[in-house]
Z-matrix of the N, CA and C atoms (Angstrom, degrees):
N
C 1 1.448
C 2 1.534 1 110.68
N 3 1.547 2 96.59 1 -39.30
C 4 1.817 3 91.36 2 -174.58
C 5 1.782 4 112.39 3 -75.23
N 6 0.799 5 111.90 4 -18.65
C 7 1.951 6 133.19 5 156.72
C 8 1.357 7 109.78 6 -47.53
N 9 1.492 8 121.68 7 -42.04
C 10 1.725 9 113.87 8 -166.59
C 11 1.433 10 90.15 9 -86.82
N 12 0.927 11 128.20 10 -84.41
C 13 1.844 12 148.51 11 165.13
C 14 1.295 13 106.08 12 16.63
N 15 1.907 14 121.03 13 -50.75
C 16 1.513 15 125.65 14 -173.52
C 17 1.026 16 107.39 15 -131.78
N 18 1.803 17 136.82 16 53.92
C 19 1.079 18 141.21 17 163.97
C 20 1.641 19 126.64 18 74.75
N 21 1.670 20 110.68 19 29.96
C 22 1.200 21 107.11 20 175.80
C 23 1.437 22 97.88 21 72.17
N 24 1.533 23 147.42 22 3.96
C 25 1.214 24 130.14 23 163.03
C 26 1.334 25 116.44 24 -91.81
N 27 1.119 26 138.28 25 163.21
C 28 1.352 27 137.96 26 -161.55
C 29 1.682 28 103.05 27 -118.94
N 30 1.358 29 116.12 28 107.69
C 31 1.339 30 95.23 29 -156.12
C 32 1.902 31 86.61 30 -112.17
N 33 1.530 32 110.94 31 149.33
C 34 1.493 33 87.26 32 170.20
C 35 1.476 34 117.23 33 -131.04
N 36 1.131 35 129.14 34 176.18
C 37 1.894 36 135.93 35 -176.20
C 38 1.770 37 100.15 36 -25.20
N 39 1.074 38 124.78 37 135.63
C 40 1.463 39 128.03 38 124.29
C 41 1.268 40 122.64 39 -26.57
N 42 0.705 41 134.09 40 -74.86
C 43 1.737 42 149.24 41 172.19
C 44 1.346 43 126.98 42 -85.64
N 45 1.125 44 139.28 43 116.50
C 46 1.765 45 149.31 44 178.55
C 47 1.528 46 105.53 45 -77.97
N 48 1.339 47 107.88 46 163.47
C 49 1.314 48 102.60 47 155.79
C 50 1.420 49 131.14 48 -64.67
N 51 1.585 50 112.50 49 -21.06
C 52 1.379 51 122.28 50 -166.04
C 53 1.941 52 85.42 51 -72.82
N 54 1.314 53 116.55 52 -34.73
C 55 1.565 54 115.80 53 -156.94
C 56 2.000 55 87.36 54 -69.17
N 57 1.209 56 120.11 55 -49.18
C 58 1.460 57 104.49 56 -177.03
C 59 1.051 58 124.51 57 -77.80
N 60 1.491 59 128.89 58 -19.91
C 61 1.308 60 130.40 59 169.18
C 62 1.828 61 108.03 60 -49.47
N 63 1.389 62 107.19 61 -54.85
C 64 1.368 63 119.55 62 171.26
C 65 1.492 64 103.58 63 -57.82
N 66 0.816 65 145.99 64 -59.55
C 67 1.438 66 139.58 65 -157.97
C 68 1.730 67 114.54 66 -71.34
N 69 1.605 68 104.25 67 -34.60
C 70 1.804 69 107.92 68 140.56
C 71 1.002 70 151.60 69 -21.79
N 72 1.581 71 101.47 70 -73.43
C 73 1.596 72 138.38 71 141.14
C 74 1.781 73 107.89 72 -22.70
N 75 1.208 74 114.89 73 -72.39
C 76 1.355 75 135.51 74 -167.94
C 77 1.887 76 93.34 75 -70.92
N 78 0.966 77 126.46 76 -27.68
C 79 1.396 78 114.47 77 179.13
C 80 1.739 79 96.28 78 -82.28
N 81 0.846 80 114.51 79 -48.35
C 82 1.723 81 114.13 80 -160.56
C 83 1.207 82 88.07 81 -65.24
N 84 1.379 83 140.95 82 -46.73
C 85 1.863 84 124.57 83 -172.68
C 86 1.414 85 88.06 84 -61.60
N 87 1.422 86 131.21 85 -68.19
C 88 1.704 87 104.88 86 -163.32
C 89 1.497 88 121.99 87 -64.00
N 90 1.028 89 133.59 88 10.09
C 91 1.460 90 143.22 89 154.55
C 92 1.331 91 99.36 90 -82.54
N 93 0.994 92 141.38 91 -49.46
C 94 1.578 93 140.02 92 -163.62
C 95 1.782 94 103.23 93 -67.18
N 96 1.343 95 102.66 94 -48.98
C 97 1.469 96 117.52 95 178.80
C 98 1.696 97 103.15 96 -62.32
N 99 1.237 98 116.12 97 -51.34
C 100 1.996 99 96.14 98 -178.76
C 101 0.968 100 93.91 99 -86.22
N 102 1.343 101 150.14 100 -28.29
C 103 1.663 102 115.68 101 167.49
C 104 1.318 103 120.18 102 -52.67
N 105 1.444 104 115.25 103 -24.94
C 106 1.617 105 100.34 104 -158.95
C 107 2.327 106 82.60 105 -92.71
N 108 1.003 107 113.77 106 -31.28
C 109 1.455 108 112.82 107 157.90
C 110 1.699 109 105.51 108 -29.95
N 111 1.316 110 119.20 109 -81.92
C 112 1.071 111 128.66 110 175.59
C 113 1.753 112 127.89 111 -2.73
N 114 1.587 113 110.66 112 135.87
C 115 1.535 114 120.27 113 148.17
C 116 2.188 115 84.49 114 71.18
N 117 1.582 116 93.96 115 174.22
C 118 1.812 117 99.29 116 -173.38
C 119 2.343 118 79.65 117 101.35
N 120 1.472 119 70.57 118 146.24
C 121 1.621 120 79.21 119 157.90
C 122 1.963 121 88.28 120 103.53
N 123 1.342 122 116.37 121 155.65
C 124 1.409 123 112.17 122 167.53
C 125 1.503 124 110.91 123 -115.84
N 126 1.214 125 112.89 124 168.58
C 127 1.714 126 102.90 125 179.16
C 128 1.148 127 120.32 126 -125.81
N 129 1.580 128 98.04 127 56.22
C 130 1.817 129 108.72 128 175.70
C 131 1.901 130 90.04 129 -140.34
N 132 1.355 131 97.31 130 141.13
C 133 1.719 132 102.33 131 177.44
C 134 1.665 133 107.36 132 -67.01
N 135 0.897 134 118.73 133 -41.32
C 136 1.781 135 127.93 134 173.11
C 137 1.558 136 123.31 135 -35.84
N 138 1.465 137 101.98 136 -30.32
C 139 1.435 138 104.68 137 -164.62
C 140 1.679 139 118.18 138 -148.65
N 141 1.664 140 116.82 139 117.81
C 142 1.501 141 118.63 140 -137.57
C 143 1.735 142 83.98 141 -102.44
N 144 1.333 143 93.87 142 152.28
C 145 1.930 144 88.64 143 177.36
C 146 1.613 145 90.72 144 -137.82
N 147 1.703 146 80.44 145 137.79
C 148 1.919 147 87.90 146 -168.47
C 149 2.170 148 97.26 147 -77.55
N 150 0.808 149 126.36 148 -23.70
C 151 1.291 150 138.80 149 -178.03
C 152 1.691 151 107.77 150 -40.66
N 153 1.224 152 108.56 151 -18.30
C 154 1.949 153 93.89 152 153.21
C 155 1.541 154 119.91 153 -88.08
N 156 1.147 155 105.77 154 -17.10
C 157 2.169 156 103.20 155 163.64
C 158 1.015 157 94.33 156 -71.27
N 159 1.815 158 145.67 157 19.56
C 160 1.949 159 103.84 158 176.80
C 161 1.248 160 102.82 159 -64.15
N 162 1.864 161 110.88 160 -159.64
C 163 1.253 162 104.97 161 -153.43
C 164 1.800 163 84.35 162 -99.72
N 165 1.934 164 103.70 163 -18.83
C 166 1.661 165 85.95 164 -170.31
C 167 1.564 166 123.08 165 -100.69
N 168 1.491 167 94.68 166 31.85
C 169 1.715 168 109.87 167 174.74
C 170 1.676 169 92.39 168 -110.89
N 171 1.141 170 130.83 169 -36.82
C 172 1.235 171 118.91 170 -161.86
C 173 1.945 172 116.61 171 -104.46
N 174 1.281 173 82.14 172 -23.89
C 175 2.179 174 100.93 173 177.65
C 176 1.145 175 108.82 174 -111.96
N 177 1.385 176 137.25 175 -55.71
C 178 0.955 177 132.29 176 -160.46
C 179 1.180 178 132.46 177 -90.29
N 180 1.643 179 118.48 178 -24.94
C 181 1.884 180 140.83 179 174.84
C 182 1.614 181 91.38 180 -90.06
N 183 0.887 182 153.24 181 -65.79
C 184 1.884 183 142.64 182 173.23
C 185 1.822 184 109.46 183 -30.46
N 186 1.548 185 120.59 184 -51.53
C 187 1.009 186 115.20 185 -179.93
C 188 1.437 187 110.28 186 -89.92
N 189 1.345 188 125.90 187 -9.87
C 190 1.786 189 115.49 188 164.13
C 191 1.923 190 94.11 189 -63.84
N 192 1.232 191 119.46 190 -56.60
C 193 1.146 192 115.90 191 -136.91
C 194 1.684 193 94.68 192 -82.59
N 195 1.380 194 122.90 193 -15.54
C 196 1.683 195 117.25 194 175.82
C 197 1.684 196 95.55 195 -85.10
N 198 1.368 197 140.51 196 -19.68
C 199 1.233 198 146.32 197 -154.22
C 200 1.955 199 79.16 198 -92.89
N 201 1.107 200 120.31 199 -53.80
C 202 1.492 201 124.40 200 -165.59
C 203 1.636 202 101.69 201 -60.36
N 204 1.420 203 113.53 202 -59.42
C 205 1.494 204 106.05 203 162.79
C 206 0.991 205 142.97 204 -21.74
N 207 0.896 206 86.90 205 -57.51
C 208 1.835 207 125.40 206 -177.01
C 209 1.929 208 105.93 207 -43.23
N 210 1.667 209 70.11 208 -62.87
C 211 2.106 210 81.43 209 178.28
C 212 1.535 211 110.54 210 -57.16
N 213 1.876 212 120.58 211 -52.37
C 214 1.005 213 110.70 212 -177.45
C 215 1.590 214 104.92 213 -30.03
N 216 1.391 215 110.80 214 -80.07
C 217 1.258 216 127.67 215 -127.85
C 218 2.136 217 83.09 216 -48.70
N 219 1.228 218 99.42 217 -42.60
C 220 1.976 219 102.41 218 -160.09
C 221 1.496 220 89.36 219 -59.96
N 222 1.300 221 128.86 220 -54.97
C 223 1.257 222 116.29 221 -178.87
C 224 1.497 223 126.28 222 -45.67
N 225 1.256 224 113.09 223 -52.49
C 226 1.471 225 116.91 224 157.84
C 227 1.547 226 116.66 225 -38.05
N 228 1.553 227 127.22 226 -78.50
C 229 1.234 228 149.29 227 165.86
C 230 1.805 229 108.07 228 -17.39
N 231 1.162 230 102.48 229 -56.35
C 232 1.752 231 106.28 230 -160.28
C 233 1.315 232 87.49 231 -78.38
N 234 1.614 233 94.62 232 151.96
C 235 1.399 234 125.08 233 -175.36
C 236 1.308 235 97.20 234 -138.15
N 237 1.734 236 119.03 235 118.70
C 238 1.095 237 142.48 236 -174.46
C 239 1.678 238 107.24 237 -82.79
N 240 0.852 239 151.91 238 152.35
C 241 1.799 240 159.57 239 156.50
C 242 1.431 241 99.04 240 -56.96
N 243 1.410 242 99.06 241 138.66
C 244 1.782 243 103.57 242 -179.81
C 245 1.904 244 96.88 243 -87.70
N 246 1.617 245 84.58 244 143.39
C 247 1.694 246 104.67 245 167.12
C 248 1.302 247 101.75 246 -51.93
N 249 1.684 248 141.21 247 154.64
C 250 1.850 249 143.82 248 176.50
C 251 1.636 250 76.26 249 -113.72
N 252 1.007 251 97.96 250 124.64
C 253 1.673 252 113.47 251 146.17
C 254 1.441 253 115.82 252 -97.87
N 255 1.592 254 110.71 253 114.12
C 256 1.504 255 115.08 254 174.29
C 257 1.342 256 105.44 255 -95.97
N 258 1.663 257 117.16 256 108.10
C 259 1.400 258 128.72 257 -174.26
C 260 1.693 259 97.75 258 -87.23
């Protein structure tokens, strides 16, 4: 039916499942990255805690979370080969 509708061409999804499975993937690293952002700091005005300069609030959670991007975008981008169904 979906064949008559657009000229006998077989047109298929933008996106696969393999493309959202990846794009999952790519969400959970940028969650991983502001968590590891996360918490440091004290919660009284009186008293300063150097523990938001560590190295994995300030180096290391910025490059999880551009590395997580990163995937989105390829996950989006890549285009997987369609399955042939031999009817």
């Amino acid at each position: 039916m979906n064949t008559e509708m657009n000229g006998g061409k077989n047109k298929r999804m933008p996106l696969s499942m393999k493309n959202y499975i990846m794009m999952l993937i790519g969400a959970g690293i940028i969650v991983i990255g502001f968590l590891l952002m996360a918490g440091g700091g004290d919660h009284t005005a009186t008293h300063f805690d150097e523990s938001i300069y560590s190295f994995r609030r300030i180096t290391l959670a910025p490059i999880v979370v551009i590395i997580g991007f990163a995937f989105e975008i390829y996950a989006i981008m890549k285009r997987f080969p369609e399955k042939e169904d031999n009817k």
